[in-house]
Steps between C-alpha positions, in 0.01 A plus 500: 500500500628469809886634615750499774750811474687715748389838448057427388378771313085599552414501170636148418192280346427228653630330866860623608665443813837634643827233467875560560716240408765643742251491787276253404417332836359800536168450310284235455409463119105406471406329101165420322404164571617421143761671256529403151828695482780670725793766380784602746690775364720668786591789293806477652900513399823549622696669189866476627851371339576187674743654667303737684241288658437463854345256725284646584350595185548196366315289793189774399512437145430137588258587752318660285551286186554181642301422812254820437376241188495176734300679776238617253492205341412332783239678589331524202550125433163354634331756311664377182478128528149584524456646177605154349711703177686748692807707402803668612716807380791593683704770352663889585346799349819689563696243281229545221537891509863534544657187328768270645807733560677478858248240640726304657332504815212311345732245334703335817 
């Protein structure tokens, strides 16, 4: 396994390397010559009434949703064209735990 995450904990298994989607000119992510398979889940939200969003949180949400996903896909892409029968998951593990109320953020 190998993983890209902002906060890399020591006793992960396998390769992990540190990646903020707000910053993420800020590290250079290194892949396997070859993936057969690449998740990007953000773990991140923005539970507010429509109403009560902000710019600024909503430009993050899509940082980190949005072009977060298209920068590690990128990267990761040579890697996976490689493996010949590659896949992608793209999905939020915050959604999956807390269901869909107030995402509004997430659906503009």
């Amino acid at each position: 396994m190998h993983a890209a995450c902002r906060k890399p904990e020591a006793d992960s298994e396998g390769s992990v390397q540190r990646f903020d989607a707000l910053a993420p000119d800020t590290f250079a992510l290194q892949w396997p010559e070859r993936l057969d398979g690449f998740v990007y889940f953000p773990g991140s939200t923005n539970l507010k009434l429509f109403h009560r969003l902000s710019e600024v949180g909503s430009l993050n949400e899509y940082r980190i949703n949005f072009l977060g996903a298209v920068i590690c896909l990128q990267s990761v892409r040579p890697a996976l064209v490689k493996s010949g029968s590659s896949s992608v998951v793209l999905f939020s593990t915050v959604a999956a735990a807390s269901g869909q109320g107030m995402q509004n953020a997430l659906l503009l």
